[in-house]
C-alpha positions, -999 to 999 in steps of 0.1 A, spaced: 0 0 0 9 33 -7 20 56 16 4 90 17 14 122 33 -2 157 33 15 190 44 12 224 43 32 248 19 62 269 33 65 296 5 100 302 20 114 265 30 96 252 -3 104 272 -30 122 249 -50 89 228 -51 75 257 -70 87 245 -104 74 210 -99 39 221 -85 37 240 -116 48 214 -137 22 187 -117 -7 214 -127 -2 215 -158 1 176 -164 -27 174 -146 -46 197 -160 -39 185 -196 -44 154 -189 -84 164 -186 -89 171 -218 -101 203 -214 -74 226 -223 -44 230 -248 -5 237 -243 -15 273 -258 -41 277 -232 -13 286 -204 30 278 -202 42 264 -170 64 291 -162 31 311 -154 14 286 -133 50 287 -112 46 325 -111 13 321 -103 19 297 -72 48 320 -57 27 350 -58 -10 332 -45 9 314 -15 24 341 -6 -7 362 -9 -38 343 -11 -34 308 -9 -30 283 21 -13 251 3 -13 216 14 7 191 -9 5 158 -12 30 136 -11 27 95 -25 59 74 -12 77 104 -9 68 118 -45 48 149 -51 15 134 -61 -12 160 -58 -19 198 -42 -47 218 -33 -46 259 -27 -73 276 -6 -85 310 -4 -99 312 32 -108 349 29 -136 340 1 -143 304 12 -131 288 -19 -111 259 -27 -95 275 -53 -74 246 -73 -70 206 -65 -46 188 -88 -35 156 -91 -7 141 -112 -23 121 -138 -6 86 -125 -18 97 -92 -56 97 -97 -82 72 -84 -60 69 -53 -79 88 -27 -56 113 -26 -79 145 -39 -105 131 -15 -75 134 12 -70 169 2 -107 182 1 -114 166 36 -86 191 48 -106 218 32 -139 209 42 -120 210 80 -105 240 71 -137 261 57 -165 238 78 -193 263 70 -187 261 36 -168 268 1 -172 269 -32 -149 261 -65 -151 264 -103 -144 239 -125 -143 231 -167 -174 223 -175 -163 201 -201 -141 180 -171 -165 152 -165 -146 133 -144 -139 163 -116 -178 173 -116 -185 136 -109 -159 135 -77 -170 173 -62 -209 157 -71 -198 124 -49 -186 142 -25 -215 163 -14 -209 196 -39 -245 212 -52 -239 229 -93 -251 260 -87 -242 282 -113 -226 278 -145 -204 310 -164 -173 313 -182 -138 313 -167 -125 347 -155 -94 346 -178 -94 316 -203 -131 321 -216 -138 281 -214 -179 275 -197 -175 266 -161 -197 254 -132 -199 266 -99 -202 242 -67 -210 249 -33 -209 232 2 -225 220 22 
């Protein structure tokens, strides 16, 4: 069995984890279907993570036998769960449903995330795991449709 760990991000004692969080997001996130290698470049999702956890974002990362395997960022001050990424070899192993159980701890009165709505298989783990579609819209920067979910 698998061993699984799950920490929080140190902006300063974990910076060189930046470039491999980035890299993990991007994987990940092509690996949906739902966007292209022109949608985004990995050297702004790394710019993007330096500047949200030390801003914005509360990270926890997820560690598999001792490999980076997953993370999730937070914004407590809105109640969302603002990104949850897995490495594509890494999904299906209860390790997202690790991270959100940390978030539902962390924001226990509720939150609320977007997601593609074109990514089937992520509306059908936030839908098994209690998240209501309430909304549906476009993304904020990238212009693909997106649904909202809430919980509780």
């Amino acid at each position: 069995m698998a061993s699984l760990h799950l920490r929080p991000f140190d902006p300063a004692a974990d910076a060189a984890l930046v470039e491999p969080l980035a890299r993990l997001w991007f994987d990940s996130w092509r690996s949906t279907g739902t966007a292209t290698d022109e949608d985004i470049r990995i050297s702004d999702l790394a710019a993007r993570i330096s500047e949200e956890a030390a801003t914005h974002w509360e990270l926890t990362l997820a560690f598999q036998d001792g490999s980076l395997a997953g993370f999730m960022a937070l914004r407590p001050d809105d109640d969302c769960l603002d990104q949850l990424f897995m490495s594509p070899a890494a999904k299906g192993q209860g390790i997202g449903g690790a991270l959100l159980e940390i978030a539902k701890q962390r924001l226990p009165s509720g939150m609320w995330l977007r997601t593609a709505e074109a990514n089937h298989p992520a509306r059908a783990f936030y839908e098994g795991r209690g998240f209501r579609h309430t909304e549906t819209g476009e993304h904020p920067r990238l212009k693909y449709a997106t649904v909202i979910y809430r919980w509780p």
